[in-house]
PyMOL Python script that loads the backbone (N, CA, C, O; Angstrom):
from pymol import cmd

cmd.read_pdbstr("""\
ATOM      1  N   UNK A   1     -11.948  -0.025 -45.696  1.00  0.00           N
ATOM      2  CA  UNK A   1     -13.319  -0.425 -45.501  1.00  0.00           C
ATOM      3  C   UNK A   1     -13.355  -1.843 -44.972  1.00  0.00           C
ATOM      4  O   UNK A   1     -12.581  -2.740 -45.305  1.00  0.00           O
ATOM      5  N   UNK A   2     -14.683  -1.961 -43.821  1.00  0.00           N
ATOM      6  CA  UNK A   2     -14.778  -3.753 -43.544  1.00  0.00           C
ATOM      7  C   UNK A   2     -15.011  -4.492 -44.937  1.00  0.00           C
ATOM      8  O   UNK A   2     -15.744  -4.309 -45.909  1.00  0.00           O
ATOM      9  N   UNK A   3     -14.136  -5.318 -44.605  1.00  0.00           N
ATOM     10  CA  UNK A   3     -14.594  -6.778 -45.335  1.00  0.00           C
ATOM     11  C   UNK A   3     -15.253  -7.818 -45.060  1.00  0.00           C
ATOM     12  O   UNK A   3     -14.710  -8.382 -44.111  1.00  0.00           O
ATOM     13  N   UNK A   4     -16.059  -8.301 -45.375  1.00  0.00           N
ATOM     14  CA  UNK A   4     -16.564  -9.628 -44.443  1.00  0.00           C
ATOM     15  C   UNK A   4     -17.087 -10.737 -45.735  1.00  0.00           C
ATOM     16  O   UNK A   4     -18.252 -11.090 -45.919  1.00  0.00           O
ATOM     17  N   UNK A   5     -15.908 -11.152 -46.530  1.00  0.00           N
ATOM     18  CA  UNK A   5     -15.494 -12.002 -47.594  1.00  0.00           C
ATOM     19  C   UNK A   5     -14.561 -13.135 -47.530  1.00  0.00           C
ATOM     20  O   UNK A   5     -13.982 -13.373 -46.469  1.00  0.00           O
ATOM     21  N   UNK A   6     -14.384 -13.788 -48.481  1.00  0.00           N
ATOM     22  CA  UNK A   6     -13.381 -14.999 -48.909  1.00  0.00           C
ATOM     23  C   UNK A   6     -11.904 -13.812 -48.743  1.00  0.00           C
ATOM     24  O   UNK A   6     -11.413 -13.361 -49.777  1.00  0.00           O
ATOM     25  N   UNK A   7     -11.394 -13.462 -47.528  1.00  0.00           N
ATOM     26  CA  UNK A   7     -10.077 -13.022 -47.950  1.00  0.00           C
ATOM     27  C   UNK A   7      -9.113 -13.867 -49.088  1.00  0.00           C
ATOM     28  O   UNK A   7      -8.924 -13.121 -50.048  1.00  0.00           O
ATOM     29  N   UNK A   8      -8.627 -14.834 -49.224  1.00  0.00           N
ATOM     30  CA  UNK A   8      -8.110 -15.351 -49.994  1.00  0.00           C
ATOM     31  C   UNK A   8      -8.642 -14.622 -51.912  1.00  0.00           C
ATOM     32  O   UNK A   8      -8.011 -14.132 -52.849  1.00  0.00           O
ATOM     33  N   UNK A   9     -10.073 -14.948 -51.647  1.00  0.00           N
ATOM     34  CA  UNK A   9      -9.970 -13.963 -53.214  1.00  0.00           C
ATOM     35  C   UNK A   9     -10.079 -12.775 -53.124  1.00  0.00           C
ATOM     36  O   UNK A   9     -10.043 -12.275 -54.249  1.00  0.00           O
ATOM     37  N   UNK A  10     -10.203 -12.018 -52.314  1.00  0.00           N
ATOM     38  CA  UNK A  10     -10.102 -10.442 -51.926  1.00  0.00           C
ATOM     39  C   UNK A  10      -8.569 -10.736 -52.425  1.00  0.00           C
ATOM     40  O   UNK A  10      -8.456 -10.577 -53.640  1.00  0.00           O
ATOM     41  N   UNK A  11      -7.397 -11.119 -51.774  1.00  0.00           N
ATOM     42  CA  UNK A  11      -6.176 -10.973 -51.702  1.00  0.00           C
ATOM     43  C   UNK A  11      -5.834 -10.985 -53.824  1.00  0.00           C
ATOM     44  O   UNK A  11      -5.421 -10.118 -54.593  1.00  0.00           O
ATOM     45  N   UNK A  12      -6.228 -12.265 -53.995  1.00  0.00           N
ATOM     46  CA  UNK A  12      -6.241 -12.496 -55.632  1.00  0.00           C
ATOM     47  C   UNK A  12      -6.207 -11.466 -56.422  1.00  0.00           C
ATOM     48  O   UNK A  12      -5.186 -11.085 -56.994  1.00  0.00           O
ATOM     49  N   UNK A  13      -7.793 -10.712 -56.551  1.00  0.00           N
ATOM     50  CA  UNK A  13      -8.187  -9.432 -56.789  1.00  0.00           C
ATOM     51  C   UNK A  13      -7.983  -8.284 -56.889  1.00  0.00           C
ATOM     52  O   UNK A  13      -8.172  -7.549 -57.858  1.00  0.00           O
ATOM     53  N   UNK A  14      -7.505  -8.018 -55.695  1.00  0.00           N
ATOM     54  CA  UNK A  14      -7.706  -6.692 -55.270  1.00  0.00           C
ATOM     55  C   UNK A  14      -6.320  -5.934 -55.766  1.00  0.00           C
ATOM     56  O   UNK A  14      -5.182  -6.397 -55.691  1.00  0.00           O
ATOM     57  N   UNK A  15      -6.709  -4.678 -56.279  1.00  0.00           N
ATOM     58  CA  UNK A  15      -5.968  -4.082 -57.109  1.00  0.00           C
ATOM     59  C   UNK A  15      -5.717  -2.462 -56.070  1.00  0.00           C
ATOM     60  O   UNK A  15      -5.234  -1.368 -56.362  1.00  0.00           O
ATOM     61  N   UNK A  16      -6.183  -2.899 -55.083  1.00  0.00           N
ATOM     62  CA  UNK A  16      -6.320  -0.713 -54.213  1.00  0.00           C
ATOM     63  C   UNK A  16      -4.722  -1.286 -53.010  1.00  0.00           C
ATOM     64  O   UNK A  16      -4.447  -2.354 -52.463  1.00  0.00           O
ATOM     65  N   UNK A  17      -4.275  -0.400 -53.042  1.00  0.00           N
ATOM     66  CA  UNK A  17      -3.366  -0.637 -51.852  1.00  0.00           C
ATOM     67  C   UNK A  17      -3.632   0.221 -50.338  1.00  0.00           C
ATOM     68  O   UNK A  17      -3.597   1.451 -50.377  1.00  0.00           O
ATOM     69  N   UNK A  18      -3.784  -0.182 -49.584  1.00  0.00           N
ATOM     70  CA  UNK A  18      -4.322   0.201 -48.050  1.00  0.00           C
ATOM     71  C   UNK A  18      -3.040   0.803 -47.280  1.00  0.00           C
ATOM     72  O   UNK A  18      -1.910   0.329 -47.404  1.00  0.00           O
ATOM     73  N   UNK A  19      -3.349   1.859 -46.505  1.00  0.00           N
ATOM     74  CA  UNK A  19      -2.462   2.485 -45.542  1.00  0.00           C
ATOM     75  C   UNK A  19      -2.637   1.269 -44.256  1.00  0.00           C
ATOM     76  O   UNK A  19      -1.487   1.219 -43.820  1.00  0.00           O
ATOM     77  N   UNK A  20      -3.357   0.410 -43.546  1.00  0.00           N
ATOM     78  CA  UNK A  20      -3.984  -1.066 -42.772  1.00  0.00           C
ATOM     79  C   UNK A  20      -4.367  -1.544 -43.134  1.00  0.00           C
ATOM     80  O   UNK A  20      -5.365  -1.230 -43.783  1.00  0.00           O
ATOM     81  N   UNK A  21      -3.876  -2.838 -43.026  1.00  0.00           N
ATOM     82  CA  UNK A  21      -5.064  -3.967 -43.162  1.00  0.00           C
ATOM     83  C   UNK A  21      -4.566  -5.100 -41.759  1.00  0.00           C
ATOM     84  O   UNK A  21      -3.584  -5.749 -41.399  1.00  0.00           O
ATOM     85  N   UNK A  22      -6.061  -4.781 -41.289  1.00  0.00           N
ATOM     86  CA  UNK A  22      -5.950  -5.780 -40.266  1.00  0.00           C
ATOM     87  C   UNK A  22      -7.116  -7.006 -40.404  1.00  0.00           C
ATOM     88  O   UNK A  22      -8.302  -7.000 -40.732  1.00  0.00           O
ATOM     89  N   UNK A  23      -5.912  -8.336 -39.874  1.00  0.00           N
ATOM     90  CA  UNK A  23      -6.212  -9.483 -40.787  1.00  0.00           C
ATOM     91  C   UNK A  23      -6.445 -10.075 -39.258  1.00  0.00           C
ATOM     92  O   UNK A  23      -5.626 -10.070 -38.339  1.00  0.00           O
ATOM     93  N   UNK A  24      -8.106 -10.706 -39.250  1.00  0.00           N
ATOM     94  CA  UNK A  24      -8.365 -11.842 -37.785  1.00  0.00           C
ATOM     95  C   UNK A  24      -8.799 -12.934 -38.152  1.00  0.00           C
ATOM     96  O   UNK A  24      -9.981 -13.123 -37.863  1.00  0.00           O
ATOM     97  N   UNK A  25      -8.049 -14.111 -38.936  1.00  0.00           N
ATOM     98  CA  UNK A  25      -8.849 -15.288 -38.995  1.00  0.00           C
ATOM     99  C   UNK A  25      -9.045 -16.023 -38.112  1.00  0.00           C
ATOM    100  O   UNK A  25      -8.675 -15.545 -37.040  1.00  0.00           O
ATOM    101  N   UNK A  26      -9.408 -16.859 -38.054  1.00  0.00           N
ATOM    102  CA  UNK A  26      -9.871 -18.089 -37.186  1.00  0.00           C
ATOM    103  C   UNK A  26      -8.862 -18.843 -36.889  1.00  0.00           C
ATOM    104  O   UNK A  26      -8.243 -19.575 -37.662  1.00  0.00           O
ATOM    105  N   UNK A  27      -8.637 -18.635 -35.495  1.00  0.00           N
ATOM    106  CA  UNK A  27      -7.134 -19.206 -34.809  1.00  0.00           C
ATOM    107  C   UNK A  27      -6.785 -20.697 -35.628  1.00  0.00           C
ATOM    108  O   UNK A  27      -5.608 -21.009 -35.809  1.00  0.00           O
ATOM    109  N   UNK A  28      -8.027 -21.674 -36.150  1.00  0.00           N
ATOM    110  CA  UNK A  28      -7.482 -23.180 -36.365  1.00  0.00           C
ATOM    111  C   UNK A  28      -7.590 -23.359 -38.265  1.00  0.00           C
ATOM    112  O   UNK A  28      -7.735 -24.372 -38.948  1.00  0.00           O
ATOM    113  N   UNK A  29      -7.462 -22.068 -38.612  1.00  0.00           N
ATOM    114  CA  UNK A  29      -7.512 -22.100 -40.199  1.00  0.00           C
ATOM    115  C   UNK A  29      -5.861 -22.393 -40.358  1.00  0.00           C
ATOM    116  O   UNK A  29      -4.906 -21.912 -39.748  1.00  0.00           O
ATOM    117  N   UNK A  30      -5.929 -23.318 -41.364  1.00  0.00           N
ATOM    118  CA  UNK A  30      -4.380 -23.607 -41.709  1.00  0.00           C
ATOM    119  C   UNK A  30      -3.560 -22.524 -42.440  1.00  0.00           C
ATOM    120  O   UNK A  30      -2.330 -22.528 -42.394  1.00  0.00           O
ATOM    121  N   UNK A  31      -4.287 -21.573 -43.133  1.00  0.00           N
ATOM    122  CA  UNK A  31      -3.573 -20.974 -44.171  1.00  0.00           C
ATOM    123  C   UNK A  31      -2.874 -19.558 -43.269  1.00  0.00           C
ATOM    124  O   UNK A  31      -1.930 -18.905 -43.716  1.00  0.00           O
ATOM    125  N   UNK A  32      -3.512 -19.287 -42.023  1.00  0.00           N
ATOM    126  CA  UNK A  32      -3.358 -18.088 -41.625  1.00  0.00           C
ATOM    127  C   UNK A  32      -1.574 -18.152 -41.709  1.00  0.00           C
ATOM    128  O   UNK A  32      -1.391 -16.937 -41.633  1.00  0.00           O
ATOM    129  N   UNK A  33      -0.284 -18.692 -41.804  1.00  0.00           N
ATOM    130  CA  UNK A  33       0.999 -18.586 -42.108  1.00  0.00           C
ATOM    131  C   UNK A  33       1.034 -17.894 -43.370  1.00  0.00           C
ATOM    132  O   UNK A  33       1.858 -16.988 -43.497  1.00  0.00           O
ATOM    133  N   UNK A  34       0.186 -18.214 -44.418  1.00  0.00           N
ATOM    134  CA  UNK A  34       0.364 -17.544 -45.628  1.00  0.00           C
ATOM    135  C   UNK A  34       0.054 -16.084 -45.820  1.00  0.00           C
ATOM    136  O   UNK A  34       0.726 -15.466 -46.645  1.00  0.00           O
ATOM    137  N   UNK A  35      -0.807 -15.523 -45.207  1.00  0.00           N
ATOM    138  CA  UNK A  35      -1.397 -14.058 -45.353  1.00  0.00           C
ATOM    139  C   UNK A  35      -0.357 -13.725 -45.812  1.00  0.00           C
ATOM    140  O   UNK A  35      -0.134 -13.793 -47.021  1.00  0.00           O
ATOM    141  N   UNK A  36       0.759 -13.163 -44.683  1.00  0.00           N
ATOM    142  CA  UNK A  36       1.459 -12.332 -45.155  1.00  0.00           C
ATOM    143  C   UNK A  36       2.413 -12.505 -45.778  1.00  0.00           C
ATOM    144  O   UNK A  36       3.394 -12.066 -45.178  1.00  0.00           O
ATOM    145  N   UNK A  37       2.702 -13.037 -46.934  1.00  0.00           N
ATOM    146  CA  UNK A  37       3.187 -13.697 -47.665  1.00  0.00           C
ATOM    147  C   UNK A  37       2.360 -13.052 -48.890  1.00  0.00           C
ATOM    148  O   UNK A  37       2.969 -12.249 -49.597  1.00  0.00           O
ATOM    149  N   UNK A  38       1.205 -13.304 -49.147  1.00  0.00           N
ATOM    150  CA  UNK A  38       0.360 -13.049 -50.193  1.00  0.00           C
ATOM    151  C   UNK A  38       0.282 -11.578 -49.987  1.00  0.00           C
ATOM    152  O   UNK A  38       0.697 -11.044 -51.016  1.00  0.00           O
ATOM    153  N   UNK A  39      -0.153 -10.481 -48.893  1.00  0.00           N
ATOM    154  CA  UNK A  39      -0.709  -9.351 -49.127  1.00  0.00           C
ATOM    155  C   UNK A  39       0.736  -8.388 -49.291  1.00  0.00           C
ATOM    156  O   UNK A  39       0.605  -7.186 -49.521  1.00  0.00           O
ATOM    157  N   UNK A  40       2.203  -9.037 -49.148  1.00  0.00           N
ATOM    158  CA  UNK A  40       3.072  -8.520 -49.917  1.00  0.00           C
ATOM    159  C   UNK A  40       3.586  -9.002 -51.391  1.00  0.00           C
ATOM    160  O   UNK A  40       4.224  -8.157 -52.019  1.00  0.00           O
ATOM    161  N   UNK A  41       3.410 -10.064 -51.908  1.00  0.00           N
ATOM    162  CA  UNK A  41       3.709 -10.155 -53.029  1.00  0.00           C
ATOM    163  C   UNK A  41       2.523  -9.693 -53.781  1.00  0.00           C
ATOM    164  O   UNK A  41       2.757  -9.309 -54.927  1.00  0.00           O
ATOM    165  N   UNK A  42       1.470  -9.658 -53.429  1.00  0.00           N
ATOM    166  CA  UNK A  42       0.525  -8.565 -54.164  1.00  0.00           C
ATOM    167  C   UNK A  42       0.435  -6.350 -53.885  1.00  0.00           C
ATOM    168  O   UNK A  42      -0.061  -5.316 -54.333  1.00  0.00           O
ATOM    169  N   UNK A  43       1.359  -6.924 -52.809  1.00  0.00           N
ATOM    170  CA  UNK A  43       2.033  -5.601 -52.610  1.00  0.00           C
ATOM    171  C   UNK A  43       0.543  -4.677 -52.276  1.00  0.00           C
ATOM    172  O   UNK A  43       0.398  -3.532 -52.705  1.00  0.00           O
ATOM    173  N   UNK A  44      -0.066  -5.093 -51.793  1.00  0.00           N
ATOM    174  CA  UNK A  44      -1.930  -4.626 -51.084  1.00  0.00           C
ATOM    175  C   UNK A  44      -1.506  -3.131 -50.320  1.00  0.00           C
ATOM    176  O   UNK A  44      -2.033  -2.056 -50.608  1.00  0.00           O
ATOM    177  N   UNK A  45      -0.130  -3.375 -48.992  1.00  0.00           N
ATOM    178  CA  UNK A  45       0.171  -2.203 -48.689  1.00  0.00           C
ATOM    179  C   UNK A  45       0.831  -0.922 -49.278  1.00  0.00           C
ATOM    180  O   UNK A  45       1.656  -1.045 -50.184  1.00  0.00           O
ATOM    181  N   UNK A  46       0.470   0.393 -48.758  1.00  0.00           N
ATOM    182  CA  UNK A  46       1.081   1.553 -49.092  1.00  0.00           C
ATOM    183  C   UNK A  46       2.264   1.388 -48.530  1.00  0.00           C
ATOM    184  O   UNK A  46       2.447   0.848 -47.439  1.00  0.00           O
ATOM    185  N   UNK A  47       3.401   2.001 -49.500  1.00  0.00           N
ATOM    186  CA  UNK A  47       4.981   1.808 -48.692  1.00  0.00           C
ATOM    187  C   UNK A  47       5.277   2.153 -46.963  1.00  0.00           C
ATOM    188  O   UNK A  47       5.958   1.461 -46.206  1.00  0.00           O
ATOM    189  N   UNK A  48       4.537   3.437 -46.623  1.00  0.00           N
ATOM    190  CA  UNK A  48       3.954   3.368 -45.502  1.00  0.00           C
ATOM    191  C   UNK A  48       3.310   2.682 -44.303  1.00  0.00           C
ATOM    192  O   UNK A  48       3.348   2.964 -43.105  1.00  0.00           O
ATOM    193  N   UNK A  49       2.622   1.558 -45.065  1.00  0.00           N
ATOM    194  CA  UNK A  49       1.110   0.839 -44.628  1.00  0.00           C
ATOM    195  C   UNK A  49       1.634  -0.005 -43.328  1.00  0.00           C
ATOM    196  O   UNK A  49       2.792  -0.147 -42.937  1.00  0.00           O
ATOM    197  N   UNK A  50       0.887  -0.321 -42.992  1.00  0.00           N
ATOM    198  CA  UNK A  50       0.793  -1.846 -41.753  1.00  0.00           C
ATOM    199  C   UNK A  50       0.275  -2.519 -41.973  1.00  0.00           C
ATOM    200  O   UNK A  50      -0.722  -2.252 -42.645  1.00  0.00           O
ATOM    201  N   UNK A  51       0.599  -4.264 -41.490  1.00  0.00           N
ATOM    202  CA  UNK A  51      -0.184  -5.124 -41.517  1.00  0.00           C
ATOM    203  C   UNK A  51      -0.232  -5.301 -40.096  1.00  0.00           C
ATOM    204  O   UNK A  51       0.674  -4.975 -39.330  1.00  0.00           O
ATOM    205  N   UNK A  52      -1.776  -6.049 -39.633  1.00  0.00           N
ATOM    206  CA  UNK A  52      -1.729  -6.399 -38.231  1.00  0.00           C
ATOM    207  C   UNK A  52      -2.704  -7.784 -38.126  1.00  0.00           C
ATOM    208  O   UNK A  52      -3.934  -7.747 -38.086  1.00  0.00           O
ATOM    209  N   UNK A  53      -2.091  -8.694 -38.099  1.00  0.00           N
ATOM    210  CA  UNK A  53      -1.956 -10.237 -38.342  1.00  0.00           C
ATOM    211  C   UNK A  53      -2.435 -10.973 -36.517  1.00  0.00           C
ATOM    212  O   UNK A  53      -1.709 -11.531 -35.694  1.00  0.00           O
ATOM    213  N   UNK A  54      -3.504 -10.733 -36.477  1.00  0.00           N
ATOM    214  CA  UNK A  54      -4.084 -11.840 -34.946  1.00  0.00           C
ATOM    215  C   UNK A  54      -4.013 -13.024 -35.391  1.00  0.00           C
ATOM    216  O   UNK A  54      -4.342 -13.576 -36.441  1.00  0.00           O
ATOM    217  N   UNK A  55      -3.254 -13.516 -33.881  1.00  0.00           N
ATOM    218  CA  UNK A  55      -3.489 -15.257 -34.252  1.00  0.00           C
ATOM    219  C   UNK A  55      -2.805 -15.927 -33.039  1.00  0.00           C
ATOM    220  O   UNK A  55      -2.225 -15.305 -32.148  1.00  0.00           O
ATOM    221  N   UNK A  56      -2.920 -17.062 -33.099  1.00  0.00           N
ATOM    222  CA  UNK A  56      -2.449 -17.232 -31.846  1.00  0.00           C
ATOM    223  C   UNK A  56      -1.247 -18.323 -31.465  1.00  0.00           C
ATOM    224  O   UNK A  56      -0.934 -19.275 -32.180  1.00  0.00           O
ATOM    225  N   UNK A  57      -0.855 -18.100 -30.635  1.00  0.00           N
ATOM    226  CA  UNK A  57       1.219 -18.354 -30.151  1.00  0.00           C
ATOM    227  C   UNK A  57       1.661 -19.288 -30.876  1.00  0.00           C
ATOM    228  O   UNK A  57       2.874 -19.424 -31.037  1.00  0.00           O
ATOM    229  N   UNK A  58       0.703 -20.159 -31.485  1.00  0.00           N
ATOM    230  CA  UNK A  58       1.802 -21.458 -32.200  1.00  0.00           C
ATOM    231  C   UNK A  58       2.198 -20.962 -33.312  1.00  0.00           C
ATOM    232  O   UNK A  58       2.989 -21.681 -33.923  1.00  0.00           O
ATOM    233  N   UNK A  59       1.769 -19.410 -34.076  1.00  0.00           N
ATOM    234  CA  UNK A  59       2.520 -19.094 -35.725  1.00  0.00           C
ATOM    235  C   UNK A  59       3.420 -18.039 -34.840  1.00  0.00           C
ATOM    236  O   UNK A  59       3.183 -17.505 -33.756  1.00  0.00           O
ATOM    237  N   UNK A  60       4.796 -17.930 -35.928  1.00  0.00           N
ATOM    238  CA  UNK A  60       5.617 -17.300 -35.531  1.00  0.00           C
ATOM    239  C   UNK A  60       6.064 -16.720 -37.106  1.00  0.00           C
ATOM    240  O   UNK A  60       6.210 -17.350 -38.154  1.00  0.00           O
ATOM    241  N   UNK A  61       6.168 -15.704 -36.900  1.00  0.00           N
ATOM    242  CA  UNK A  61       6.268 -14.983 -38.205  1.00  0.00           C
ATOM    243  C   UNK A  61       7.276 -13.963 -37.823  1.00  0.00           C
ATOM    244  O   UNK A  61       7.064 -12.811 -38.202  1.00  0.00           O
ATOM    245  N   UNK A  62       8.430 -14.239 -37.069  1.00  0.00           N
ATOM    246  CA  UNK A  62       9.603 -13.551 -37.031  1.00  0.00           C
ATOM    247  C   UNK A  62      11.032 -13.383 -37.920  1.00  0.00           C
ATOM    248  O   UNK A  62      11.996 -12.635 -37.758  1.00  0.00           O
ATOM    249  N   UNK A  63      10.627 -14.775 -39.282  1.00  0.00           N
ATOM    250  CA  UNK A  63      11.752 -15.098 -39.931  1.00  0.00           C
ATOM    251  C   UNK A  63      10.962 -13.924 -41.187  1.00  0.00           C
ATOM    252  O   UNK A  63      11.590 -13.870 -42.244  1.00  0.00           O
ATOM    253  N   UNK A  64      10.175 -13.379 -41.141  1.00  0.00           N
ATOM    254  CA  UNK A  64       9.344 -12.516 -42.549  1.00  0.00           C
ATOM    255  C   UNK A  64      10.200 -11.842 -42.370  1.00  0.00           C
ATOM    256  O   UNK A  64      10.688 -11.748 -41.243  1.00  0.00           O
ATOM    257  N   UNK A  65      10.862 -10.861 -43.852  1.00  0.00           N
ATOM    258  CA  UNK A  65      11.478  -9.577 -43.566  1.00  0.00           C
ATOM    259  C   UNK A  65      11.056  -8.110 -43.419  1.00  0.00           C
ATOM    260  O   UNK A  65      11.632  -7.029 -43.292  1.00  0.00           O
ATOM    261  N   UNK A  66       9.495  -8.658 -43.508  1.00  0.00           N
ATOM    262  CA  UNK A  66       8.701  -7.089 -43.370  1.00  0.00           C
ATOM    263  C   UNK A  66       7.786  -6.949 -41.692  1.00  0.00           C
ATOM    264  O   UNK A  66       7.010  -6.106 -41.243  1.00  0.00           O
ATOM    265  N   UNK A  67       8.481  -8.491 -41.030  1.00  0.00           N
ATOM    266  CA  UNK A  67       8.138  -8.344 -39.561  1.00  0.00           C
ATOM    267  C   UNK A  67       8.844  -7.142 -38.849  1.00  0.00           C
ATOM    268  O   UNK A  67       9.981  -6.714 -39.048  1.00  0.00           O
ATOM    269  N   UNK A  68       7.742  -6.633 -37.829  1.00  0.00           N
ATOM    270  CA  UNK A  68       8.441  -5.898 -37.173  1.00  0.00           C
ATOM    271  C   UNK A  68       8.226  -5.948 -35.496  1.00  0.00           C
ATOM    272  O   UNK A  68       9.033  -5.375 -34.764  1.00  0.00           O
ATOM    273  N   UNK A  69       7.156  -6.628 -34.997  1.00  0.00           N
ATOM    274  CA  UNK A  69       7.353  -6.829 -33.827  1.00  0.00           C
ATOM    275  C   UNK A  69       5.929  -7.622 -33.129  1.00  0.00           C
ATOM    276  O   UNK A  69       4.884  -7.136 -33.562  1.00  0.00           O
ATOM    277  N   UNK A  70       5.762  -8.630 -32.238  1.00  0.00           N
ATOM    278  CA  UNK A  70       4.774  -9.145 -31.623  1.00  0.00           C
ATOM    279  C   UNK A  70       4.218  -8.442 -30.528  1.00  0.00           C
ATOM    280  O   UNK A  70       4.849  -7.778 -29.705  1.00  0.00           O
ATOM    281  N   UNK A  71       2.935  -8.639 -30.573  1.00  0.00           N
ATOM    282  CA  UNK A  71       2.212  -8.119 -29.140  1.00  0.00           C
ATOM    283  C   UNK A  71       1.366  -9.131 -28.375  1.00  0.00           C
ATOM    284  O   UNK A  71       0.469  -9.808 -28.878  1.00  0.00           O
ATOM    285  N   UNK A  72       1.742  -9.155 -27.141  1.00  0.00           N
ATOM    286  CA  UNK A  72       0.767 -10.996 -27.113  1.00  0.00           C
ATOM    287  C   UNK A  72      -0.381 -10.006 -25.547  1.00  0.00           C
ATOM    288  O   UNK A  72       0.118  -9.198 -24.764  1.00  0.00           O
ATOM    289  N   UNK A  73      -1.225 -10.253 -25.546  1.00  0.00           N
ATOM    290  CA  UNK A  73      -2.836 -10.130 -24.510  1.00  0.00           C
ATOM    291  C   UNK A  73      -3.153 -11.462 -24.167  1.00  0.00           C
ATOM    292  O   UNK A  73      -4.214 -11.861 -24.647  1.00  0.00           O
ATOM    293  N   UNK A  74      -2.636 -12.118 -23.591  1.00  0.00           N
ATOM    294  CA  UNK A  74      -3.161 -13.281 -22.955  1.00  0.00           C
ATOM    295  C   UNK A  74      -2.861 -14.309 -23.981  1.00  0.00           C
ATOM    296  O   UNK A  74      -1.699 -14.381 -24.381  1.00  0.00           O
ATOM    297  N   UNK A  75      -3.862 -15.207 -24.515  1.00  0.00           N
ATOM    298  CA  UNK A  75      -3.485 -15.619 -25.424  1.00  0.00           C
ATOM    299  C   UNK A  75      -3.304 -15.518 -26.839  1.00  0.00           C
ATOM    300  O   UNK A  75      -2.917 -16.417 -27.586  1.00  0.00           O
ATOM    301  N   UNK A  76      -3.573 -14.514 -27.100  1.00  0.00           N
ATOM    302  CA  UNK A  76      -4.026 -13.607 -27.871  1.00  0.00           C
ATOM    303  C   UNK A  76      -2.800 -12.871 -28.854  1.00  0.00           C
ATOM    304  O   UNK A  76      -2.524 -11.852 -28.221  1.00  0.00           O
ATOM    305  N   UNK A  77      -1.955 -12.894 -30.066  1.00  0.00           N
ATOM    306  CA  UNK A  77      -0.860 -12.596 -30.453  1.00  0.00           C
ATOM    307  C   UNK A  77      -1.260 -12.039 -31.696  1.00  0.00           C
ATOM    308  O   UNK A  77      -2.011 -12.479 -32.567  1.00  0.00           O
ATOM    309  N   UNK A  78      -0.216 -10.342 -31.552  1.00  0.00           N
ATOM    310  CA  UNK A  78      -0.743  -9.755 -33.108  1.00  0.00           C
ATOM    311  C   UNK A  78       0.899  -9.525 -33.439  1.00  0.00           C
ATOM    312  O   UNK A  78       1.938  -9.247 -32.841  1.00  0.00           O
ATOM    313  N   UNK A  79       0.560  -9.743 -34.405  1.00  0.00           N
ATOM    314  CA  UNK A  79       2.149  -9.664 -35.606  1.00  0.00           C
ATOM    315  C   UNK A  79       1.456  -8.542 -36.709  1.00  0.00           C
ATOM    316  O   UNK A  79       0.346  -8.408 -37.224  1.00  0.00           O
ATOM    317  N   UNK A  80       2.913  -7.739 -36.772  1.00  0.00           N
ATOM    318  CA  UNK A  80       3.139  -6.294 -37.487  1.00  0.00           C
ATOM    319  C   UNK A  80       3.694  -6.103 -37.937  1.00  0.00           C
ATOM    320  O   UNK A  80       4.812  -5.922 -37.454  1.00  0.00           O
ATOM    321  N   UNK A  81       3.508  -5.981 -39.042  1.00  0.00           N
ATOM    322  CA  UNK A  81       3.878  -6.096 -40.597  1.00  0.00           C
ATOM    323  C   UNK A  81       4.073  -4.305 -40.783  1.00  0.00           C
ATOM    324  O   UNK A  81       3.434  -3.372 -40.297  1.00  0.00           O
ATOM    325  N   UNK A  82       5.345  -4.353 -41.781  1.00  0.00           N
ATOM    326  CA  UNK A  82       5.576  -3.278 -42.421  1.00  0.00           C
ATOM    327  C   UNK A  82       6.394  -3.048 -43.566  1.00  0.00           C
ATOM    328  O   UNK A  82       6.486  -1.917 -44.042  1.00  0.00           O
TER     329      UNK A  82
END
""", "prot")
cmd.dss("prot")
cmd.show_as("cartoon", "prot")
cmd.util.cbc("prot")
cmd.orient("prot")
C-alpha cells in the first residue's frame, strides 16, 4: 500500500513484511544511505521481496550485501535490493 508518512517511523514500527518496497526520497535528504540498512535489519522484506532505492549518482550502495544491481535514466539512479 502507498505511504505518504515519516518513513523513518514507518521503518521503526512496522511489523508486516512486503514482497516491494519502493523507497523515493528527496535526492538532498542526508539519511537516504541509511534506508537500506534499516529496512533489512528490521527485515520489512519477504525472503523473496525487493527493494528499489531512487536517488541520485553521488550514493553508491554497491558495498551492501543484499545489493544487486544499478539502473541509472539520466540522472536518475535506482538501486536493488534483495
Amino acid at each position: 500500500y502507498p505511504l505518504k508518512a515519516d518513513s523513518f517511523k514507518f521503518i521503526e514500527t512496522c511489523r508486516e513484511q512486503f514482497d516491494l518496497i519502493f523507497a523515493d526520497p528527496p535526492y538532498d535528504m542526508k539519511e537516504v544511505d541509511t534506508i537500506p540498512d534499516l529496512i533489512f535489519e528490521k527485515k520489512l522484506l519477504k525472503p523473496d521481496g525487493l527493494l528499489i532505492l531512487e536517488h541520485s549518482r553521488t550514493h553508491n550502495f554497491t558495498m551492501l550485501p543484499q545489493f544487486s544491481r544499478e539502473l541509472k535514466y539520466g540522472s536518475v539512479h535506482f538501486s536493488i535490493f534483495s
